[in-house]
Each structure stands twice: as structure tokens, then as C-alpha cells.
C-alpha positions as CSV (number, residue, x, y, z in Angstrom):
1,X,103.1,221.7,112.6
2,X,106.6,220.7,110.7
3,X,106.9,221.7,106.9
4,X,106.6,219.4,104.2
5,X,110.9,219.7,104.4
6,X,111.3,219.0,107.5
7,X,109.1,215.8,107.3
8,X,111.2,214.5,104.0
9,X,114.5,215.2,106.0
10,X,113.0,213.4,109.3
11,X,111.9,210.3,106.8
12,X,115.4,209.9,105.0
13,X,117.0,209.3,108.8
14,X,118.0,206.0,109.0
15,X,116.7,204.3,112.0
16,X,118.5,203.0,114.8
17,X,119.7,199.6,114.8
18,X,119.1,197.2,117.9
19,X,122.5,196.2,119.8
20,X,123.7,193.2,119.2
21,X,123.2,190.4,121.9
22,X,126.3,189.5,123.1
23,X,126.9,185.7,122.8
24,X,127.1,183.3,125.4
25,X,130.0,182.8,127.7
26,X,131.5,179.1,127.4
27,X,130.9,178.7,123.4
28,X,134.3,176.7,122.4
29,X,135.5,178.0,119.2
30,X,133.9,181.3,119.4
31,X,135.1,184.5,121.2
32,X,132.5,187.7,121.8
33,X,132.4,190.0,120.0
34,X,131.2,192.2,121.7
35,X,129.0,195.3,119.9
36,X,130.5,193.8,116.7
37,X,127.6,192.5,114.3
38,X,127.2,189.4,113.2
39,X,126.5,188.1,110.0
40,X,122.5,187.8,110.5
41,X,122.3,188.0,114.6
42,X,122.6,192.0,114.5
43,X,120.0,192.6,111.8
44,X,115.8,193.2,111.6
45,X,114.0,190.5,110.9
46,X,113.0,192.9,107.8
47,X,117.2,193.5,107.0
48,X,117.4,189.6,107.2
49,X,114.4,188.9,104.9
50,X,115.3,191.2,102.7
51,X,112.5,193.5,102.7
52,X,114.1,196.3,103.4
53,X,114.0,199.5,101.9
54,X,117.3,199.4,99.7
55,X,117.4,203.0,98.3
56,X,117.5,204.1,102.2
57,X,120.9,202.6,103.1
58,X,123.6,202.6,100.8
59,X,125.0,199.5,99.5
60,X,128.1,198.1,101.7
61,X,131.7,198.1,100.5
62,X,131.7,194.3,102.1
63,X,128.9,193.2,99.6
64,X,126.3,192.4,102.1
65,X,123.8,195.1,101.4
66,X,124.9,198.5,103.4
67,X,128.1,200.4,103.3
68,X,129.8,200.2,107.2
69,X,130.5,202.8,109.4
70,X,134.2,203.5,110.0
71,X,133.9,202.5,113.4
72,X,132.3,199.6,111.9
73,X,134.7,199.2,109.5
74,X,137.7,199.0,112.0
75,X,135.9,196.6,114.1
76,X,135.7,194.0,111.4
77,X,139.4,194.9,110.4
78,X,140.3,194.2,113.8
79,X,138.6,190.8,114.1
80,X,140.1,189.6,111.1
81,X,138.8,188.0,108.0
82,X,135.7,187.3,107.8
83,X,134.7,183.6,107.1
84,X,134.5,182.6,103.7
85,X,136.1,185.2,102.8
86,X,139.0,183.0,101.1
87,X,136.0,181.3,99.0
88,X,135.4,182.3,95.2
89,X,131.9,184.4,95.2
90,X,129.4,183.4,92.7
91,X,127.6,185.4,91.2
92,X,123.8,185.3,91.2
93,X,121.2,184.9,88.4
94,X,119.8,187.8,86.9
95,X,116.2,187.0,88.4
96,X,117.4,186.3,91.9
97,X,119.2,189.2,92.2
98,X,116.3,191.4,92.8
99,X,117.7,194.1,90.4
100,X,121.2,194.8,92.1
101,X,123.6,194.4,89.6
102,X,126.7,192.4,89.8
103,X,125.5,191.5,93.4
104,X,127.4,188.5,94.8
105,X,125.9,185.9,96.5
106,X,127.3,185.4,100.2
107,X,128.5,181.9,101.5
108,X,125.8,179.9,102.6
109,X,125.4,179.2,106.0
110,X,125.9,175.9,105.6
111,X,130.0,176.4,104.5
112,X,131.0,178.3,107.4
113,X,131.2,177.2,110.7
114,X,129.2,178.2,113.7
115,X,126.7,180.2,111.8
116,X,123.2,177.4,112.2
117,X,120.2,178.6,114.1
118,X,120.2,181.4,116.8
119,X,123.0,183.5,117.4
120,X,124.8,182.1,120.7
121,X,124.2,178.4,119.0
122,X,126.5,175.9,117.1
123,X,125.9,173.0,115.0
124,X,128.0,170.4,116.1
125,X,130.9,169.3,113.3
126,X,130.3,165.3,112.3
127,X,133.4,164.0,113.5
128,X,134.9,161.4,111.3
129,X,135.1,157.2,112.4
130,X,139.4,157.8,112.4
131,X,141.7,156.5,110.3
132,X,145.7,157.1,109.4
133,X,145.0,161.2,108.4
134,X,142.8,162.0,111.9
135,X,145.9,163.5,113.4
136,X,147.4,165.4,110.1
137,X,143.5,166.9,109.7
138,X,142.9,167.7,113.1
139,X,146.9,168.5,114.7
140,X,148.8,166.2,117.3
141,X,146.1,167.7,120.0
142,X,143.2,166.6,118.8
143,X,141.2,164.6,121.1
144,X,141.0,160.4,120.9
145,X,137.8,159.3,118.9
146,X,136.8,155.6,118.9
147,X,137.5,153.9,115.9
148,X,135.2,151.5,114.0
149,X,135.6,147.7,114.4
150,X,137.6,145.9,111.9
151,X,135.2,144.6,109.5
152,X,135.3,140.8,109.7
153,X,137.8,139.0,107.6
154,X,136.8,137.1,103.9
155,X,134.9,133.9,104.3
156,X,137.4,131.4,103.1
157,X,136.3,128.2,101.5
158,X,138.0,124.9,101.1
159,X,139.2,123.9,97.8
160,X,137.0,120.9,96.2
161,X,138.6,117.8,96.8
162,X,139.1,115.9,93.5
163,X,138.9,112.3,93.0
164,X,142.1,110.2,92.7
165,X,143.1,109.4,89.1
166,X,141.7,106.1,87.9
167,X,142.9,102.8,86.3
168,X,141.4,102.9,83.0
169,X,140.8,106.9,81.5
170,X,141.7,109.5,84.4
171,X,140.2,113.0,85.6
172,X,143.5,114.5,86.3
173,X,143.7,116.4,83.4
174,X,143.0,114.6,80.3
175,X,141.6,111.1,80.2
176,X,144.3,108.5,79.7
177,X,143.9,106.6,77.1
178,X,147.2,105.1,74.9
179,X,146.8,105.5,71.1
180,X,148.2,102.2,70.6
181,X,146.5,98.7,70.7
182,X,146.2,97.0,73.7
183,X,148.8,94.6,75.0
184,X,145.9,92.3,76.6
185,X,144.7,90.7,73.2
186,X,142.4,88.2,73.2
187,X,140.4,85.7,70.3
188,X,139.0,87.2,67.9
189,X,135.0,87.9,67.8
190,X,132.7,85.3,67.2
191,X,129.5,85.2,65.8
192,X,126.3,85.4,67.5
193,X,124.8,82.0,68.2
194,X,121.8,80.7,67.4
195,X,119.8,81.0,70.7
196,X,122.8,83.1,72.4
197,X,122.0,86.5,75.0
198,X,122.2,89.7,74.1
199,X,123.6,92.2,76.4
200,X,122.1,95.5,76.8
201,X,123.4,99.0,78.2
202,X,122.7,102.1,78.3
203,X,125.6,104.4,77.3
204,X,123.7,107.5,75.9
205,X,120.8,109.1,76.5
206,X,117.9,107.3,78.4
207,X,115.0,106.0,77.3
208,X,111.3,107.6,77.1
209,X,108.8,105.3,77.7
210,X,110.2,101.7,79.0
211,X,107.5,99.8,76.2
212,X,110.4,100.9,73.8
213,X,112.7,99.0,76.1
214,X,110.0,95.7,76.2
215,X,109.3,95.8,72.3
216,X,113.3,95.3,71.7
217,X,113.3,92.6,74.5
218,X,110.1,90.9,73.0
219,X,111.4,91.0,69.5
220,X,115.1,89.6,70.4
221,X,113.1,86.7,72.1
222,X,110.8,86.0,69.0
223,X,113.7,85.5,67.0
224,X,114.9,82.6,69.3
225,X,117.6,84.7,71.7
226,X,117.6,86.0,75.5
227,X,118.4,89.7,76.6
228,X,120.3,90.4,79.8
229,X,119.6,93.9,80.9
230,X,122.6,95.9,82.5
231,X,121.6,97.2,86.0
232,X,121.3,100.6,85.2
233,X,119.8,100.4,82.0
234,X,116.7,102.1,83.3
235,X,118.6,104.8,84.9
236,X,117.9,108.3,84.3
237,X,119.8,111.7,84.3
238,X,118.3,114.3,82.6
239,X,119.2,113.9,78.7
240,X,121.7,110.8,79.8
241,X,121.3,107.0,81.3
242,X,122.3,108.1,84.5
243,X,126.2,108.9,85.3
244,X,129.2,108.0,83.5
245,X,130.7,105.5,85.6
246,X,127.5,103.3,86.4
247,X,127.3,103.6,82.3
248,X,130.6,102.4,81.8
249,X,130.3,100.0,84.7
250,X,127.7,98.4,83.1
251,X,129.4,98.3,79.3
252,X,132.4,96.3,81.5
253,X,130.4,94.0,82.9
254,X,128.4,92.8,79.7
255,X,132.0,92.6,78.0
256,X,133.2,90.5,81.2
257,X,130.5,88.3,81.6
258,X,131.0,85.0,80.2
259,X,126.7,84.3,79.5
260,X,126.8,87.5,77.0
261,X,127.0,86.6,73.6
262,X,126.9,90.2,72.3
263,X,126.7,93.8,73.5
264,X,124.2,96.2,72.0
265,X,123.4,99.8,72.9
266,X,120.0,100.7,74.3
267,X,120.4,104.1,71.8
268,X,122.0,106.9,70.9
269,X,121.7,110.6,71.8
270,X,123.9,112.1,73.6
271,X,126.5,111.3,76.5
272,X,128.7,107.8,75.0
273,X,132.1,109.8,75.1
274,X,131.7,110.7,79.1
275,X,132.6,107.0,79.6
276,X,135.1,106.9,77.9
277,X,137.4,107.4,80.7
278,X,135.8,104.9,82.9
279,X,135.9,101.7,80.2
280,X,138.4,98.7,80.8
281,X,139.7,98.6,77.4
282,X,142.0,95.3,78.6
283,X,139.1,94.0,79.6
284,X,136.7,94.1,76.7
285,X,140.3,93.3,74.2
286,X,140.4,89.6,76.4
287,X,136.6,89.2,75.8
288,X,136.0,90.7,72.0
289,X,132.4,90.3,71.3
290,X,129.9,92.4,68.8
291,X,129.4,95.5,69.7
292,X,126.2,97.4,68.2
293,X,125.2,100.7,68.1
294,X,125.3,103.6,66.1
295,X,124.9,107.6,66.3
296,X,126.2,108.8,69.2
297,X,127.3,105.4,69.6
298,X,130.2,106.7,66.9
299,X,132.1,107.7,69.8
300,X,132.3,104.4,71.6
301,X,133.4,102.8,67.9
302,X,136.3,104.6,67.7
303,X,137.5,105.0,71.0
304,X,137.3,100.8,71.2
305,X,139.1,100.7,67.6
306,X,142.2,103.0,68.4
307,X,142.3,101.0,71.9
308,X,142.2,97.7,71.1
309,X,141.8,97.6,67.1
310,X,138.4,95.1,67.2
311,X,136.1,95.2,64.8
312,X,132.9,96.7,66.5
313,X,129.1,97.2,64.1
314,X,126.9,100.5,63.2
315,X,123.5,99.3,63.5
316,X,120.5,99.8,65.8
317,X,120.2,100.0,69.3
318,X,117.6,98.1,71.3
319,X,115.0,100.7,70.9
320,X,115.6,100.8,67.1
321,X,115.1,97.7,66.4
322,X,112.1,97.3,68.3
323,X,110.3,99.9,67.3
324,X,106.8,99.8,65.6
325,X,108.9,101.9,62.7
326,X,111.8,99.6,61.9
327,X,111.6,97.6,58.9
328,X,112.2,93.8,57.7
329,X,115.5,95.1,55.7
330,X,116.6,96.4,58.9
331,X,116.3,93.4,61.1
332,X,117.4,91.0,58.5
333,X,120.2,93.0,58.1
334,X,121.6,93.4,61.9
335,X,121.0,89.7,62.0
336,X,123.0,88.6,59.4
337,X,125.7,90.8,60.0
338,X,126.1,89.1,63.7
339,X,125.9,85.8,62.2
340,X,128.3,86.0,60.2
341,X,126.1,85.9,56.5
342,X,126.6,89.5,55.3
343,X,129.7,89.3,53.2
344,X,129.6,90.8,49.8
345,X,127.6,93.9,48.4
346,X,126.5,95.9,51.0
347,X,122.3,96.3,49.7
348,X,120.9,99.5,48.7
349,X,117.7,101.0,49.9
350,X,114.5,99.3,49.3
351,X,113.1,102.2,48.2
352,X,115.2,104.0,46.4
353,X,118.4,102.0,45.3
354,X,120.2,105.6,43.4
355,X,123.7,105.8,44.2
356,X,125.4,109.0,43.6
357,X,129.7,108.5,42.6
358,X,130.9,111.8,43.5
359,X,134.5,110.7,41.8
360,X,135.3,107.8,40.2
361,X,137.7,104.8,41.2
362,X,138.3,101.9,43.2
363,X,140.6,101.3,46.3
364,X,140.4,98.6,49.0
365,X,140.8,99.4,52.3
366,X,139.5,99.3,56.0
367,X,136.7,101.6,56.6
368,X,136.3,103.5,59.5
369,X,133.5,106.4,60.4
370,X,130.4,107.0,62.2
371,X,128.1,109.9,62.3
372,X,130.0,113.1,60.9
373,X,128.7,115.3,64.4
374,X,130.5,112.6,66.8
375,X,133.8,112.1,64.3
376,X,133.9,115.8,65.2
377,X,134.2,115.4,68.8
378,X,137.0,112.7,68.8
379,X,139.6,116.1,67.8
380,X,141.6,116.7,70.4
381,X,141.1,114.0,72.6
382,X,143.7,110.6,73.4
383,X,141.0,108.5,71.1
384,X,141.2,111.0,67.8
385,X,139.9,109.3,64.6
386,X,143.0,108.0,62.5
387,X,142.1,107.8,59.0
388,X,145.4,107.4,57.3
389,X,145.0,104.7,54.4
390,X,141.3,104.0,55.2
391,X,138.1,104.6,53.4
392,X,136.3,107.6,55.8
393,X,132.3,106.5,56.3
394,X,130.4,109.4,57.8
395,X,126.4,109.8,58.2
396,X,124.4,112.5,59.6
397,X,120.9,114.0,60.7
398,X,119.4,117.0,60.6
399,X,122.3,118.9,60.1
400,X,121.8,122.1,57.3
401,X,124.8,122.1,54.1
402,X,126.0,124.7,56.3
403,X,126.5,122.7,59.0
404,X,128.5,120.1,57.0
405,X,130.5,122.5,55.4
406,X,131.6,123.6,58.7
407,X,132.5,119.9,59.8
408,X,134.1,119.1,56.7
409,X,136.5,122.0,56.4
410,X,137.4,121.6,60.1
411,X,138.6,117.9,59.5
412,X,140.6,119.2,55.8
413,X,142.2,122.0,58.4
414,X,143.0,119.1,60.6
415,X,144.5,117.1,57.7
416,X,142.0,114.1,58.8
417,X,141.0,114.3,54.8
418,X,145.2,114.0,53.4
419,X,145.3,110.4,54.5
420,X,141.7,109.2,53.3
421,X,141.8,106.2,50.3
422,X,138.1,106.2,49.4
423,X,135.0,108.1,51.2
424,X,131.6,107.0,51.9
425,X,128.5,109.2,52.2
426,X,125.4,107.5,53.7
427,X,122.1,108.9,54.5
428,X,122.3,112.4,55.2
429,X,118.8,112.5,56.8
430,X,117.0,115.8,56.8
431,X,120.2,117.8,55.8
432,X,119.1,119.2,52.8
433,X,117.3,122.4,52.0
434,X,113.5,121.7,52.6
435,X,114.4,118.8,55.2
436,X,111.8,120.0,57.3
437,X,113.2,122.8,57.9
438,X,111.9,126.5,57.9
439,X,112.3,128.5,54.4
440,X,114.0,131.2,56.5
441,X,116.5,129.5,58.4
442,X,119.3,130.7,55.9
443,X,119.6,132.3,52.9
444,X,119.2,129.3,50.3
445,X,122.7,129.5,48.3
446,X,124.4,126.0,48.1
447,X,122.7,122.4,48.5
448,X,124.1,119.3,50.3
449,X,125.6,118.0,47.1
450,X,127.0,121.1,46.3
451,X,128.9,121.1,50.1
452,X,130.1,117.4,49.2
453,X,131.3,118.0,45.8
454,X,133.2,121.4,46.9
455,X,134.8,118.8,49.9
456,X,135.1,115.5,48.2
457,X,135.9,116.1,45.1
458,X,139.6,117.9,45.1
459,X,140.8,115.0,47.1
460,X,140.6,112.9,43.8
461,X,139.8,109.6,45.8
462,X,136.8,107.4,45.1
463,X,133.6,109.1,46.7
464,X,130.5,107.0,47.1
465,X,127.3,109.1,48.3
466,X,123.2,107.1,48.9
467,X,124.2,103.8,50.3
468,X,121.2,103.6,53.3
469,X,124.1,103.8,56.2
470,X,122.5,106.3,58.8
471,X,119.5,107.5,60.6
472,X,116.9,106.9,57.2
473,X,113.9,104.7,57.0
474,X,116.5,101.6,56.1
475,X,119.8,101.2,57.7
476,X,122.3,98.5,56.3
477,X,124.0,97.5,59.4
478,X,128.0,97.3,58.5
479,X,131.0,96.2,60.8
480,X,133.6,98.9,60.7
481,X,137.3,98.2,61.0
482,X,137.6,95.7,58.4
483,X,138.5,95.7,54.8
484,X,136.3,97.0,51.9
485,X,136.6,97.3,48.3
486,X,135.0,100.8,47.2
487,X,134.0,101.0,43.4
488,X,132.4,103.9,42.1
489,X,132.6,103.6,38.7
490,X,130.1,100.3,39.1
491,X,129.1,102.4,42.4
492,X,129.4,100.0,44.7
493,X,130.8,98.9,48.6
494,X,131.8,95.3,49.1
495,X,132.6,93.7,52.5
496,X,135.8,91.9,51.8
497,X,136.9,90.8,55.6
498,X,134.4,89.3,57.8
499,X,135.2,90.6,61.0
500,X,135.0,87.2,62.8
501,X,138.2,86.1,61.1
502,X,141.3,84.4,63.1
């Protein structure tokens, strides 16, 4: 029986360590090495767990848990560095280091080669799809590898063919349109007949229901005249009449055709100034005849004015005039405009016959305008509103003081408002401060009037503001182009020139 000494020096032996399995022949990249130990081949599964007794073997000088022999030790000197060797060593958290202090952790396996799965295996390296560094990584040697297929080339389209410039107003670029009168004039305008036709297009925006188109025709016809629909009048394109050359193609033919007495617009909207480009200003200069409309319609006036310099009228459209809400000073006024029977004073409202004079005076001169929102959109184009010695006429609707003070300083930056005689302001419909319009759509600080007077008033011409010219229950139908004698002091606008003079 051994003593109690001889047991504790039998149980500090350390216990023999299995030989390492030499690997197999034929590995590429690997040589044996012989009774050398791997990293984790050569150990216990109890050593490569971990679960080893620590305090029996002392801890290696190479940091990877036990101190080598020296024959050990000049085996590994011999084969070298070890791998990994050249990479920094991290050092672990406190908790994973299972109490060893500054223990470093080794590479994983996953950084050096060859060291995946069973001793005597290797994990194939992924081998890249080539390229211009393949031979600089892997040396002049290296073996071929297959490289990718080009990817396929960028789809290529063909540039959109654009049409070829036209004869009257062009796409290439901006529309062409000389500033100047035209050289084709022809008689001047006559009045409407009794019993004459009226022509109607659609320029703007379409109509809603076509009884608004019938009411116009049936009320034209009980007043003794015929109505010659343009062939697209029913057209429809979203928010417009259909496109901008059949719109313009039909204002043409009304001005062409010899049974058309007078041209009037089926309404406003939106969309007169796309055909612009497409209009035959010589043509409609060798047949002047009234042309009514007003709104958006303001575009058409002044395009027609700077190209052939006729008078044309701001008054309702088909629809307008037809409609269940149109009033007897309404249609007494179109019609005697187009007869001929509206010189002198133009009336006031019905309703209420204030009119406001901003500042004082009197001036004669032509008056030229249109709805304030439209004026706008003639800047920068070949037919920009010239207002140089007339009286300026603008109207709008629903548009907040805000709104007009942004329109109004953008024609004084402009210098539209140097050249300006006399103004006119008509009805400003549902443009002032409760205009049915919400309480918090802007901090209340300035009224319409307020807007005009800061405008109107430092340009020290006669201003004029209430006349019923605009989108208000009553609209005064005027011709525009002609001579008027603004006088505010007796606040007044008097039609001078009948625009169906030689």
C-alpha cells in the first residue's frame, strides 16, 4: 500500500500526450510535420475544450496554454513562424478569460489557412472571378481562372424626334411671334349685324355639362342671330378643350370663314396661351372681326393686339352669357358693344354704383389689360404686354392682397408700371380678406385697398378702382385697344374711339 506522499507525487505527473497523426500524403500547400503538434490536432478533446486542469501544466511561453518542451520548442523554431503570428493579438474580456490574466486570445481559425475541420483537411480558398490584379495577387504562375462575361452594354435610346418649326409661332425654341404689326392689314372691324352668326371656339378649358353649351346657343338664337360651332368645340383634354393646335385650328377657321360675323370664346380657364404659337395672325389681320372673351381669354387679347394692333372685347364667353346666372345688364351690355351703341360712360354696377379714385386726374389714352393673373404670364414671352402711354386695366378673382402684391411688384420690377398714363381697377372678386376664404389662411395685416394704394398710388397717375369689369355678378363688356378718357376726380371711364372706326 503507497503512502499518502507517494500518491500526491504519482497525481502531480503529467499524463502522456497521444502522438500526433501524421497528415495525409498529397495535401498541396501543407508539408508533415511529422511528431510536431499542431495547433488543435495534437491535443485531448478535454485540452481543446478547455477543461483541463490548468494549475497541472504550466502556462506556455507561446501563449496557448502550456509552456513547451525544449525539444518542442526547437521543433516549432525549426518550422518557422507560426501562422498568425505576424497578426496584432487582442486581448480578451475580463469574463472570457476564465481568470488568466492578460491572456491573449489566439487567431481564429477562420484567419489562417488550412486550419477548418479535421486535421489532414483543408477548406478550399474562394478564388476570385479575375480581373487586372489576379496575376500581381497570386504571381506570374498562378493557374488560368475563367473570367466572368462582360456584362451587357447600356440600353441606348433614340433621341425624340421633334416636330419641324411651323409657319405661324414655332416649337424650336421660343414661339415666333414679331412684336410689330402685321404687314397683312385688312378693313377694319365691323359691327355685328342684325341677324349675323356667331362663331364659337373653344380655346381654354372645356366645358362641363354641354346644356351650358345649348343655353348660350338657345339664347344667341332668341335674340335674332345663328351660332356656328367650331369642330372641336366639344373636345376634351383634361382641364383644356382638347390640344393646342385643333384649338388654334379652329380660332383660324372662324376668323377665315367668310359666314362668321363674330368670334366668341366658349370660356375661360386655363390653356388660351398654348395656342398662341399655332394662330395665323395674317390671317385673322385680313379678316378683323370681334373677338369676345375674357379671363384667361386675356392672353389671346394681347397676343392679337401686339400682332396685328385690332381692337378685340373683354366680355363673356358662350357659357357666360348663357347661364341661368347672368344678368340683363350683362347681355344688354355685350350686345351693344358689338353693335356699335356703347360709346360714352362706361355704366357702373347695378347694385352698387361706388367708385373708389385712388389718385386724382384725368388723361386720355388707349386702354389695354385683362385679368391681372394672365398679364402676368405674357413676361417673357415674343407677345409681352406693352403699356407705354396707355391706361393699364386689370381684373382678378380669388386672388388674396398677398397675391396682388406679388403681381404688382413683379410688373413695377419689370418697369411695366413707368410707362402707364391712367390705371383701372375692376372687380377684384373674392380677393379681399373674408372672400370666402378661411380666417387662417394668413395672418390678416394689409387689405386689398391697402395693396393698391401702396402700388398705385406713388406712380401719381389717375387710378380708378369699382367699375364692374371682371368676374362679379355684372360685367360691363369694354373693347380694349381703343382710346379712353379716364377722370377720377368726377370718377369716371368714357369710351372715346369706337373700335369699328375706318
Amino acid at each position: 500500500m503507497r503512502t499518502d506522499a507517494a500518491g500526491s507525487a504519482q497525481a502531480r505527473l503529467p499524463r502522456p500526450r497521444p502522438r500526433a497523426r501524421p497528415l495525409r500524403a498529397g495535401v498541396a500547400g501543407r508539408r508533415p510535420l511529422g511528431g510536431a503538434p499542431s495547433f488543435h490536432g495534437d491535443r485531448p478533446r478535454a485540452l481543446r475544450s478547455g477543461r483541463h486542469r490548468r494549475a497541472a501544466l504550466p502556462p506556455r511561453a507561446d501563449g496557448f496554454g502550456h509552456r513547451a518542451s525544449g525539444t518542442r520548442a526547437g521543433r516549432a523554431a525549426d518550422r518557422g513562424p507560426r501562422v498568425g503570428a505576424g497578426r496584432p493579438q487582442l486581448a480578451l474580456r475580463r469574463p472570457l478569460a476564465r481568470g488568466v490574466p492578460n491572456r491573449a486570445r489566439p487567431p481564429r481559425p477562420q484567419s489562417a489557412a488550412g486550419l477548418l475541420g479535421r486535421p489532414g483537411r483543408r477548406r478550399p480558398r474562394p478564388r476570385p472571378l479575375g480581373g487586372a490584379g489576379l496575376t500581381a495577387r497570386r504571381g506570374p504562375s498562378a493557374r488560368p481562372v475563367a473570367r466572368a462575361e462582360p456584362p451587357p452594354p447600356p440600353r441606348t435610346f433614340a433621341p425624340r424626334a421633334r416636330p419641324a418649326p411651323e409657319t405661324h409661332g414655332g416649337r424650336d425654341g421660343r414661339p415666333r411671334l414679331p412684336a410689330g404689326p402685321s404687314s397683312s392689314q385688312g378693313p377694319a372691324l365691323k359691327p355685328l349685324p342684325s341677324g349675323g352668326t356667331i362663331g364659337v371656339a373653344a380655346p381654354a378649358s372645356p366645358y362641363d355639362a354641354r346644356s351650358e353649351v345649348l343655353r348660350g346657343v338657345e339664347w344667341w338664337e332668341s335674340q335674332g342671330y345663328r351660332v356656328k360651332l367650331a369642330p372641336h368645340v366639344y373636345a376634351r383634354d383634361d382641364y383644356v378643350a382638347g390640344n393646342a393646335r385643333d384649338r388654334a385650328e379652329d380660332l383660324n377657321a372662324l376668323f377665315a370663314d367668310p359666314e362668321v360675323d363674330a368670334v366668341q370664346a366658349l370660356q375661360g380657364g386655363y390653356g388660351s396661351a398654348q395656342t398662341i404659337p399655332h394662330l395665323d395672325f395674317d390671317a385673322i389681320a385680313a379678316n378683323p372681326k370681334p373677338f369676345v372673351g375674357f379671363s384667361d381669354i386675356t392672353a389671346l387679347h394681347v397676343a392679337i393686339h401686339r400682332r396685328t394692333e385690332l381692337s378685340t372685347f373683354y366680355g363673356n364667353g358662350l357659357i357666360g352669357v348663357g347661364s341661368a346666372e347672368a344678368t340683363g345688364f350683362t347681355r344688354e351690355r355685350l350686345l351693344a358693344v358689338l353693335r356699335n351703341e356703347a360709346r360714352g360712360e362706361v355704366p357702373r354696377s347695378p347694385d352698387d354704383p361706388y367708385v373708389r379714385a385712388i389718385n386724382g386726374g384725368t388723361v386720355t389714352a388707349p386702354l389695354l389689360g385683362g385679368c391681372l393673373w394672365l398679364l402676368m404670364q405674357t413676361m417673357g414671352t415674343p407677345w409681352e404686354i406693352s403699356l407705354d402711354g396707355a391706361i393699364l386695366f386689370f381684373e382678378d378673382y380669388k386672388a388674396p392682397p398677398y397675391y396682388v402684391d406679388g403681381m404688382l411688384t413683379q410688373l413695377q420690377l419689370a418697369g411695366k408700371l413707368e410707362g402707364v398714363v391712367g390705371v383701372v381697377v375692376g372687380e377684384m372678386k373674392d380677393c379681399d380678406w373674408g372672400d370666402l376664404r378661411p380666417a387662417s389662411d394668413w395672418a390678416r395685416s394689409r387689405s386689398l385697398e391697402d395693396v393698391l394704394e401702396e402700388h398705385l398710388e406713388p406712380l401719381g397717375v389717375p387710378v380708378l378702382y369699382g367699375l364692374p369689369l371682371g368676374h362679379g355678378k355684372h360685367l360691363a363688356s369694354i373693347p380694349l385697344g381703343v382710346r379712353y378718357t379716364l377722370d377720377a376726380d368726377r370718377r369716371t371711364l368714357t369710351l372715346d374711339e369706337s373700335p369699328f372706326d375706318a
